[in-house]
N, CA, C and O of each residue as an XYZ file, in Angstrom:
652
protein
N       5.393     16.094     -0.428
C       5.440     14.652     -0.539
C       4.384     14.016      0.374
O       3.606     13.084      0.170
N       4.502     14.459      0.977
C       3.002     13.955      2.367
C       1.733     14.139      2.113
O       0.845     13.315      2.329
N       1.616     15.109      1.695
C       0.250     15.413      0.754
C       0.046     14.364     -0.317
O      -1.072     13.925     -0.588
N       1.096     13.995     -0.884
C       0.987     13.128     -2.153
C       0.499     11.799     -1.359
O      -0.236     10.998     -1.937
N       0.854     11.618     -0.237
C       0.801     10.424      0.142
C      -0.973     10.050      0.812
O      -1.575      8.977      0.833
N      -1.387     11.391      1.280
C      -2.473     11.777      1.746
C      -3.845     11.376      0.438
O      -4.981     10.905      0.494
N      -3.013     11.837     -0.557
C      -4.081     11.979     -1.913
C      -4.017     10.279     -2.239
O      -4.879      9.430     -2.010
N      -2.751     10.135     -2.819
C      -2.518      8.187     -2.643
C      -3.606      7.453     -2.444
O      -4.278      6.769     -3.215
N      -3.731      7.785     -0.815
C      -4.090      6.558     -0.456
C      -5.859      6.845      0.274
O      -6.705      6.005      0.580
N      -5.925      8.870      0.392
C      -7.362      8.984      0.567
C      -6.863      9.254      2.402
O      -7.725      9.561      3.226
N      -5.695      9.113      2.714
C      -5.501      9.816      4.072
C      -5.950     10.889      4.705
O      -5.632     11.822      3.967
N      -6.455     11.282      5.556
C      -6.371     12.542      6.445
C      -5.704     12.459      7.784
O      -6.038     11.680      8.677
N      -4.636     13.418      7.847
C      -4.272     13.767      9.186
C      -4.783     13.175     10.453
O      -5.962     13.484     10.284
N      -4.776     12.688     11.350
C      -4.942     12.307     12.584
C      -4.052     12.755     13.649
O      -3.065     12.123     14.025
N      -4.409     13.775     14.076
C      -3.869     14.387     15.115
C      -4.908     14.688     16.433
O      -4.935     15.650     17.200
N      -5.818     13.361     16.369
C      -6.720     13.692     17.153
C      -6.308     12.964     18.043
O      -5.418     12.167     17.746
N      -6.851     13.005     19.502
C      -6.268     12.539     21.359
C      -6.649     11.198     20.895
O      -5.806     10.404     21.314
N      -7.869     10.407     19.975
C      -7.581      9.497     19.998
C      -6.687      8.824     19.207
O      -6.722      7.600     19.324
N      -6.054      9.190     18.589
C      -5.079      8.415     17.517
C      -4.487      7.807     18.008
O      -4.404      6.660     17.570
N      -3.358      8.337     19.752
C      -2.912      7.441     20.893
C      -3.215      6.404     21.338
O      -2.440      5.559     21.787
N      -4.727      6.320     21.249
C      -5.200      5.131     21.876
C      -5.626      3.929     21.457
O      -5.803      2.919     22.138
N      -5.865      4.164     19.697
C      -6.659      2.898     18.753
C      -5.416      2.226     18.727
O      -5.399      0.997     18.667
N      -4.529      2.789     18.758
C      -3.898      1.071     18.122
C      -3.084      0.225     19.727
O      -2.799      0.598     20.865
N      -2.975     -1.090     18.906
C      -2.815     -1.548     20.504
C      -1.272     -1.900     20.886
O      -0.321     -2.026     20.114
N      -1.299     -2.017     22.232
C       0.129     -2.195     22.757
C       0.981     -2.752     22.026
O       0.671     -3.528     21.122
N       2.213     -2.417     22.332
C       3.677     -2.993     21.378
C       4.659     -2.235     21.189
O       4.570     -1.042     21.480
N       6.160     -2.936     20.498
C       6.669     -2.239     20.877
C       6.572     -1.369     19.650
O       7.172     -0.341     19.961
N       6.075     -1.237     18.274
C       6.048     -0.674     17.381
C       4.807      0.469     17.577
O       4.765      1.354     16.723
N       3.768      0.490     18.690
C       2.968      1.768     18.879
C       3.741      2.904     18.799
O       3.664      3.455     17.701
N       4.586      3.526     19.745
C       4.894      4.459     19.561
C       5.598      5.227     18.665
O       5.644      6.456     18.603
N       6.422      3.989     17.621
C       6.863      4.243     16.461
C       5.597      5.067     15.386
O       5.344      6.210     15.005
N       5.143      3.920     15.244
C       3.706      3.697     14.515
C       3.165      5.438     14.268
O       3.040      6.203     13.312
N       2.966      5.475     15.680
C       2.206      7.005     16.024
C       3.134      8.218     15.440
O       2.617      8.931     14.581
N       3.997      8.397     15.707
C       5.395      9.133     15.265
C       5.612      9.068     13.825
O       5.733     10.183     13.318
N       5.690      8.174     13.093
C       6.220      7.808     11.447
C       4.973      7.640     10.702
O       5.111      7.407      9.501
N       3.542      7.723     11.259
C       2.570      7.345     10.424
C       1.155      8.413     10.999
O       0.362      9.207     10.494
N       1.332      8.077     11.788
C      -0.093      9.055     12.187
C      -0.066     10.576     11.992
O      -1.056     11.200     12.374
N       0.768     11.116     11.543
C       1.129     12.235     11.353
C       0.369     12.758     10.097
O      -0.208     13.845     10.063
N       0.425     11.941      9.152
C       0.134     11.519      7.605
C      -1.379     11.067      7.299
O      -2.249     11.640      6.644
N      -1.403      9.645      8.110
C      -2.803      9.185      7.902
C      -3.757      9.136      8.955
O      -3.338      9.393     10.084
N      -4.732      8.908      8.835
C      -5.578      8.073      9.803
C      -5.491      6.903     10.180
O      -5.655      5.918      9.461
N      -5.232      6.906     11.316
C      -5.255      5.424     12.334
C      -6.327      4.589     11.680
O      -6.008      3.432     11.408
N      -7.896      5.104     11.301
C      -8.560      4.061     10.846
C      -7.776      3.282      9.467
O      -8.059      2.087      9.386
N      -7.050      3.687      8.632
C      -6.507      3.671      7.805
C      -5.606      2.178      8.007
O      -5.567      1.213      7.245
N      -5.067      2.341      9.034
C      -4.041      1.574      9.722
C      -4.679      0.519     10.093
O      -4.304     -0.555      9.622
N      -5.956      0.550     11.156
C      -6.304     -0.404     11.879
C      -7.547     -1.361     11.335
O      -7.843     -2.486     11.737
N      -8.275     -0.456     10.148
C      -8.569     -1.054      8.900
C      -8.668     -2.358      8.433
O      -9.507     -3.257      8.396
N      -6.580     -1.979      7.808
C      -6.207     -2.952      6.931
C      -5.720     -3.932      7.557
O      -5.264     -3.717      8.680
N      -5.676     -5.586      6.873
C      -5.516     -6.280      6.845
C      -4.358     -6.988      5.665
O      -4.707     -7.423      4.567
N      -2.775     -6.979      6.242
C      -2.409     -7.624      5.256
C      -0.884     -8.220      5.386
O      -0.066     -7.428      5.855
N      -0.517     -9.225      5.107
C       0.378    -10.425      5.527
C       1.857     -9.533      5.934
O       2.115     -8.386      5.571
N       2.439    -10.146      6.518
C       4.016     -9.335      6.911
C       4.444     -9.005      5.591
O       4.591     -7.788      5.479
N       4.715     -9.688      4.476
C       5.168     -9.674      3.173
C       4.300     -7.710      2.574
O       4.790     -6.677      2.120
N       3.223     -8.049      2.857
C       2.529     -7.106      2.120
C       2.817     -5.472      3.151
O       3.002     -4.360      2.657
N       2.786     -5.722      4.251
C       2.868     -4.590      5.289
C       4.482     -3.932      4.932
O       4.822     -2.749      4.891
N       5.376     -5.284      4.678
C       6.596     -4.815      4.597
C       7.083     -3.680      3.354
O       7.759     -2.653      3.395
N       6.516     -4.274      2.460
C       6.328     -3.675      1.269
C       5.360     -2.003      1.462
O       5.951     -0.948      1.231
N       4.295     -2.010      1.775
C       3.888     -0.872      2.107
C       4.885     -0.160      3.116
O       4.999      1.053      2.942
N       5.621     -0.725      4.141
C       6.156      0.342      4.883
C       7.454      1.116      4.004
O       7.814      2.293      3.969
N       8.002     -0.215      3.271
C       8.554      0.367      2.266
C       8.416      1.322      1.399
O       9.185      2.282      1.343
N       7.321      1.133      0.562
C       6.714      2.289     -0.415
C       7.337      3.396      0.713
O       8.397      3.994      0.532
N       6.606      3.529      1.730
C       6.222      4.641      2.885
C       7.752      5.624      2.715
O       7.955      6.685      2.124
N       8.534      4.856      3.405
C      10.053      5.233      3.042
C      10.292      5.760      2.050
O      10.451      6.964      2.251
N      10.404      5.497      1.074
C      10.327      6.009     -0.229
C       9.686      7.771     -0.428
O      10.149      8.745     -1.020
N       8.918      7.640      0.067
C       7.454      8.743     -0.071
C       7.999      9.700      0.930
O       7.549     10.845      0.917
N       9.056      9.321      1.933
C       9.677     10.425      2.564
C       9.278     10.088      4.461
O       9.407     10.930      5.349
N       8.738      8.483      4.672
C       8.058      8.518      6.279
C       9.830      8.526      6.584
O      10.629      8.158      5.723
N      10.268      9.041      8.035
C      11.374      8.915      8.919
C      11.673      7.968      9.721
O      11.710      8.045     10.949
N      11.931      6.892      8.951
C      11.950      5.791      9.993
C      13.865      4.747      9.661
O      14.243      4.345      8.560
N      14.044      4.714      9.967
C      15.557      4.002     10.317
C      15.569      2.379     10.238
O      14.615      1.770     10.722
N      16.553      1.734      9.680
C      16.169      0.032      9.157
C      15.669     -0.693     10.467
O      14.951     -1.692     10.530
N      16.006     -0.240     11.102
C      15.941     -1.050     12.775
C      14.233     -0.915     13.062
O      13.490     -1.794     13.500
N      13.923      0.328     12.708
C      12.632      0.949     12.952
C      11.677      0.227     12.352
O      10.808     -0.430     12.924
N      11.864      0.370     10.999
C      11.287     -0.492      9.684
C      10.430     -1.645     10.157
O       9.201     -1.681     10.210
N      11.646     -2.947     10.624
C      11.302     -4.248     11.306
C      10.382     -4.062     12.552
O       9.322     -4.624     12.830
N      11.038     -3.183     13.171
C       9.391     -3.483     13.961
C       8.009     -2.444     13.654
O       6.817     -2.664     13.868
N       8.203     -2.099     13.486
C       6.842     -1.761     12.566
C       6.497     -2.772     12.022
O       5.432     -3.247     12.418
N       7.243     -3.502     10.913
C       6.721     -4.253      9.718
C       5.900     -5.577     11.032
O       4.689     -5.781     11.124
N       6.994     -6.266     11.874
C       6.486     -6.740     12.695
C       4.734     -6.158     13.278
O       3.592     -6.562     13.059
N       5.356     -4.981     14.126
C       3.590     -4.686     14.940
C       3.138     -5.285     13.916
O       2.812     -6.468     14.009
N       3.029     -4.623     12.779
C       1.423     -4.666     12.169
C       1.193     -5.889     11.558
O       0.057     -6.030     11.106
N       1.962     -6.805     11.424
C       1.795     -8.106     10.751
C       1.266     -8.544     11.790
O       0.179     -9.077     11.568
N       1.835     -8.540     13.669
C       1.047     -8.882     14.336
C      -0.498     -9.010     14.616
O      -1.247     -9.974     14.778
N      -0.688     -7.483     14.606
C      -1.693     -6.569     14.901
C      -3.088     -6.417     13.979
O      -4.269     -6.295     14.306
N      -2.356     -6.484     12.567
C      -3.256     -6.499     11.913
C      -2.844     -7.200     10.641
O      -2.804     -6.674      9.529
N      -2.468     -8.755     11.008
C      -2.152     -9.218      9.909
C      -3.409     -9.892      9.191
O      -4.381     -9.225      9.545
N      -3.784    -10.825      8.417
C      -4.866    -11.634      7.431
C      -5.227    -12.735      8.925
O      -6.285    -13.361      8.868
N      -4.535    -12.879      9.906
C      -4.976    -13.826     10.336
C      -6.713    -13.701     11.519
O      -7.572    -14.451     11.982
N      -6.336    -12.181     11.495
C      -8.075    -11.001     12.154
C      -9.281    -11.527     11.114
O     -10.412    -11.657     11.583
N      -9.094    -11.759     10.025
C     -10.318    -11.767      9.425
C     -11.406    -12.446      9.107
O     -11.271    -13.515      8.512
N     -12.156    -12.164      9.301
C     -13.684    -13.385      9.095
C     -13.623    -14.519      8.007
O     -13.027    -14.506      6.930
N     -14.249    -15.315      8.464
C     -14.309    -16.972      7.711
C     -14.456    -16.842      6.411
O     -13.940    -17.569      5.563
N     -15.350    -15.667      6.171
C     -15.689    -15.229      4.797
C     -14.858    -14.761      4.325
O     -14.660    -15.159      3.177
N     -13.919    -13.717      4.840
C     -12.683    -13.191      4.241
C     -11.897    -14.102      3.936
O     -11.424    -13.844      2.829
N     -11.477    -15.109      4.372
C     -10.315    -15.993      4.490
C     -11.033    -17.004      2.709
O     -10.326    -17.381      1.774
N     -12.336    -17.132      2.821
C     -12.314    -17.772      1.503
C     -12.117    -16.741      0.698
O     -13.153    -16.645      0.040
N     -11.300    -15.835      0.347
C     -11.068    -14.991     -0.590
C     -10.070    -15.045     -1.115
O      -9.487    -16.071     -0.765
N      -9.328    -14.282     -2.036
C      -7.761    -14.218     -2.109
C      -7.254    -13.615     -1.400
O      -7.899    -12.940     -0.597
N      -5.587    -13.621     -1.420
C      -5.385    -13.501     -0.032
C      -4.576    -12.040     -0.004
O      -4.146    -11.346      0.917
N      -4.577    -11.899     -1.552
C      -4.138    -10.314     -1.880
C      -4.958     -9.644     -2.465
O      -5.735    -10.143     -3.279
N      -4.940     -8.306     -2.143
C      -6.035     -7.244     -2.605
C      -5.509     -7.173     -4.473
O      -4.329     -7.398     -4.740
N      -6.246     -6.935     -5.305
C      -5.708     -7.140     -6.789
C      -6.550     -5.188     -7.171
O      -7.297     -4.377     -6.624
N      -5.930     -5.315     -8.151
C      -6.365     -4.003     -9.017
C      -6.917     -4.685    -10.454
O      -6.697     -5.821    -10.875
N      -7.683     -3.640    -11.041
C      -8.490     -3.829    -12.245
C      -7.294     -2.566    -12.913
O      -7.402     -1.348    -12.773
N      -6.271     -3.253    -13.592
C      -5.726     -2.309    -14.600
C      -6.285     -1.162    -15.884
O      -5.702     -0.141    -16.248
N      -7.185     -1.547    -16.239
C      -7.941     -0.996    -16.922
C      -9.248     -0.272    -16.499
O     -10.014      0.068    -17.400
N      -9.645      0.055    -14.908
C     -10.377      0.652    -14.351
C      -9.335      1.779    -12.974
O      -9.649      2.808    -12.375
N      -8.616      1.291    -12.963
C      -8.018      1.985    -11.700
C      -7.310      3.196    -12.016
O      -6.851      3.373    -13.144
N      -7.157      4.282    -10.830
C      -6.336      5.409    -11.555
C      -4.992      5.141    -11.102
O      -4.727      3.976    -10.805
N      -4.124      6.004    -11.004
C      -2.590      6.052    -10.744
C      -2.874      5.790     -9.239
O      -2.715      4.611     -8.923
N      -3.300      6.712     -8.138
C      -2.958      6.360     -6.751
C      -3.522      4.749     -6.458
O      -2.747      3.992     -5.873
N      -4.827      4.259     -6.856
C      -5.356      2.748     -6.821
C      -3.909      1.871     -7.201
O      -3.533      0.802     -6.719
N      -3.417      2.510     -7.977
C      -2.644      0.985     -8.976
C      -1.046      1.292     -8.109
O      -0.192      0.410     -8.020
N      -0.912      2.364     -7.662
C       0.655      3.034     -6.996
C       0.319      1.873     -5.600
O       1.023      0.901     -5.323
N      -1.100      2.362     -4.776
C      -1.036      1.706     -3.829
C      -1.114     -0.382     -3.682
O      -0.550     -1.225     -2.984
N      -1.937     -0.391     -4.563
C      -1.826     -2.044     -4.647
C      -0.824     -2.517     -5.024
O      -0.329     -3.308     -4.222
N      -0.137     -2.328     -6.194
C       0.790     -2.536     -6.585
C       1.868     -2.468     -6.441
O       2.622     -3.248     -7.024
N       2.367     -1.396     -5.514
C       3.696     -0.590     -4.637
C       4.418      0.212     -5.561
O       5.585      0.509     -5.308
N       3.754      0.674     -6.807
C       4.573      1.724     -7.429
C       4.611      2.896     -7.486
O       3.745      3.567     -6.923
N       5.606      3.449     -8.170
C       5.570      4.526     -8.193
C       5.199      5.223     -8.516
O       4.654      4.828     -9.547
N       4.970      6.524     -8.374
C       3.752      7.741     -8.558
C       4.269      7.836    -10.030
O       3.295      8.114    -10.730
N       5.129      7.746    -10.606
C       5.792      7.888    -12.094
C       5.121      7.090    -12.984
O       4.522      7.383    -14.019
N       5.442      5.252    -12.023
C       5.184      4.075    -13.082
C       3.393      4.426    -12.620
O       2.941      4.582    -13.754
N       2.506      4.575    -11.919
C       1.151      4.228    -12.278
C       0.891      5.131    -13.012
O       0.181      5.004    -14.010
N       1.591      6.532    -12.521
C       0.745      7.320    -13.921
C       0.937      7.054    -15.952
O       0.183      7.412    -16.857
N       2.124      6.379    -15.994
C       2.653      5.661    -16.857
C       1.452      4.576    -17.791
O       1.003      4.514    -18.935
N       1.283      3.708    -16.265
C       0.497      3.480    -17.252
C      -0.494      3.410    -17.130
O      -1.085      2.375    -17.441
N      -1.255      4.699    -16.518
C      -2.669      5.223    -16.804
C      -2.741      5.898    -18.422
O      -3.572      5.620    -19.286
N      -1.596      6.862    -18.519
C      -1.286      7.506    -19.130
C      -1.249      6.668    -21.084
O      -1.694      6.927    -22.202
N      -0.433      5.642    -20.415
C      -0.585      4.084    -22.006
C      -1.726      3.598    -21.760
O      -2.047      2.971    -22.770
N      -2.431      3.535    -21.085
C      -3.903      2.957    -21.306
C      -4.969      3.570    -21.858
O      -5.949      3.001    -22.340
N      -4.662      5.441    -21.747
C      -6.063      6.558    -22.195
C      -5.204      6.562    -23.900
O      -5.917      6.831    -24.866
N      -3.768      6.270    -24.127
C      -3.283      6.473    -25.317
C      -3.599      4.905    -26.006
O      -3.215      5.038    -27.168
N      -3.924      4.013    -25.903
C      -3.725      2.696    -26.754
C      -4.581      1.877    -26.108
O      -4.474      0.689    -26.413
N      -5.576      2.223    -25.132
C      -6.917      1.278    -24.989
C      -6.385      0.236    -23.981
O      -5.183      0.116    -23.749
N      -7.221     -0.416    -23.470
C      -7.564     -1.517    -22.447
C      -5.974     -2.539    -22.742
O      -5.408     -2.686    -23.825
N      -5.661     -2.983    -21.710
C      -4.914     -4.333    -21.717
C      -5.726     -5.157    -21.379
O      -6.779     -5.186    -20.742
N      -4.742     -6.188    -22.175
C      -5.280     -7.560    -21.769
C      -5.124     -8.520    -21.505
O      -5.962     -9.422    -21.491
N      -3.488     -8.600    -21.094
C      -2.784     -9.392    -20.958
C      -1.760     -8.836    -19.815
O      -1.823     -7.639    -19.531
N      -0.705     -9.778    -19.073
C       0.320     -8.971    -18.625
C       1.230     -8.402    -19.120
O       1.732     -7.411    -18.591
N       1.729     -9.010    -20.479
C       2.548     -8.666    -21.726
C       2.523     -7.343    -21.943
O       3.540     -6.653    -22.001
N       1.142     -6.839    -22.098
C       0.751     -5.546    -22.149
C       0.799     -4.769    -21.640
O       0.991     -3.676    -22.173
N       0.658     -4.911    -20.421
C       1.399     -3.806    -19.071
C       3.326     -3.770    -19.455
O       4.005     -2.751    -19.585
N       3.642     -4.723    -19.523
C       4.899     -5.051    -19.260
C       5.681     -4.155    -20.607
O       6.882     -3.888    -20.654
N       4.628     -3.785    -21.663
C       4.961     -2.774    -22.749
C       5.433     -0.948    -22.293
O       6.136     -0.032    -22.721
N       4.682     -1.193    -21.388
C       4.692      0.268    -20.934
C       6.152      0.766    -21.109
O       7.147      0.090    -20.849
N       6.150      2.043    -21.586
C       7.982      2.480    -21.608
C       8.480      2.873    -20.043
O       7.722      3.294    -19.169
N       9.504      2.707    -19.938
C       9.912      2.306    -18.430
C       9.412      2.789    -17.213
O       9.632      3.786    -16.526
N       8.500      1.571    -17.117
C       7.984      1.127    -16.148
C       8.840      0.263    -15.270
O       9.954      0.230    -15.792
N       8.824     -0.341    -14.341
C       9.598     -0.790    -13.610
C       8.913     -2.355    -13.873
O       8.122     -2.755    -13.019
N       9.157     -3.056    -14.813
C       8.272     -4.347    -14.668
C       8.980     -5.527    -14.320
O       8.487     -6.599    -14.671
N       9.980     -5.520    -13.732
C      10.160     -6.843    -12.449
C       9.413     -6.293    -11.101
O       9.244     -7.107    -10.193
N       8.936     -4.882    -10.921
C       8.144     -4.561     -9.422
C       6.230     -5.405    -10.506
O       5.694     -6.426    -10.073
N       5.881     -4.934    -11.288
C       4.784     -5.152    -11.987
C       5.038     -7.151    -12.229
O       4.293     -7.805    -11.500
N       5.604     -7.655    -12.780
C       5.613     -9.102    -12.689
C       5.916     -9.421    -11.485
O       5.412    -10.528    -11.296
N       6.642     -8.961    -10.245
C       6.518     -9.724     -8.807
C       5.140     -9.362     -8.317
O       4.748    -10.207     -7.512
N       4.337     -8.469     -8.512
C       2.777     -8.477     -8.520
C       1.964     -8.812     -9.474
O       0.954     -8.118     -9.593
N       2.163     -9.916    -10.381
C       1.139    -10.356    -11.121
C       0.156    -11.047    -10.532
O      -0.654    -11.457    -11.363
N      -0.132    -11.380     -9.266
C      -1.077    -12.183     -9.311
C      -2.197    -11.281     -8.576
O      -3.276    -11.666     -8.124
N      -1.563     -9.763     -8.578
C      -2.652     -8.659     -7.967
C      -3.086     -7.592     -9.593
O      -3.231     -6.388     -9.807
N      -3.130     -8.293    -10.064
C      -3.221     -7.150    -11.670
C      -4.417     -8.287    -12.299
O      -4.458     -9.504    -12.483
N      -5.205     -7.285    -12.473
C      -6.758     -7.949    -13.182
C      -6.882     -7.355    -14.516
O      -6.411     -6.309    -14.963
N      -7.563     -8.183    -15.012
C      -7.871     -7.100    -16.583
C      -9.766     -6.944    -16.374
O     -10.426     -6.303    -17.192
């Protein structure tokens, strides 16, 4: 399962002396290091940029995927990193952007569309899988065809799904 998560998202292991030290004080570091660095790269982590809503949701996925972390745990994590590395770090230029990362449904593979989207390794391959069988979407309607797919997780992310 960790491997899967590795392939996902393009992770490598970080078990290097500095992994301790990039990210910054709080009380969710040492969590952080313990439930995540094990898996990915800290650059990975310290990277991204993205609202409590969106971090929460990824730590979620995470859970899912098998990270060891406990509900209590969860919150502050979800906290650090909304702190740490929430949308509010980013350049003037970033900020005129949208404010969520979106996918190109019809260009992306399963781990692209699992990770933006927060689904599952089942539903993106799903509908990678309806897209090489019945051609391009073009609508959300069209995603929302897919045979079970999870599409109240796919319509609470419509406004990250591109054609």
């Amino acid at each position: 399962m960790l491997l899967a998560l590795a392939l996902i998202f393009g992770f490598l292991p970080a078990d290097t002396p500095q992994a301790s030290t990039a990210l910054p004080p709080g009380e969710g570091k040492p969590i952080v290091q313990r439930a995540c660095v094990g898996c990915h790269a800290l650059k990975v982590v310290t990277s991204k940029r993205a609202s409590r809503e969106q971090w929460a949701s990824m730590v979620d996925q995470m859970v899912t995927r098998g990270a060891d972390l406990s509900d209590d745990e969860i919150e502050v994590v979800v906290a650090y990193l909304a702190k740490n590395f929430g949308p509010s770090s980013e350049s003037a230029d970033q900020k005129n952007q949208p404010a969520t990362e979106q996918v190109n449904v019809n260009q992306a593979g399963a781990a692209e569309l699992g990770a933006v989207l927060g689904l599952s390794k089942k539903d993106a391959d799903a509908i990678v899988d309806y897209r090489k069988q019945n051609g391009k979407f073009t609508t959300l309607a069209d995603v929302l065809k897919v045979p079970g797919i999870d599409t109240a997780k796919i319509e609470s992310e419509k406004d990250r799904v591109r054609f």
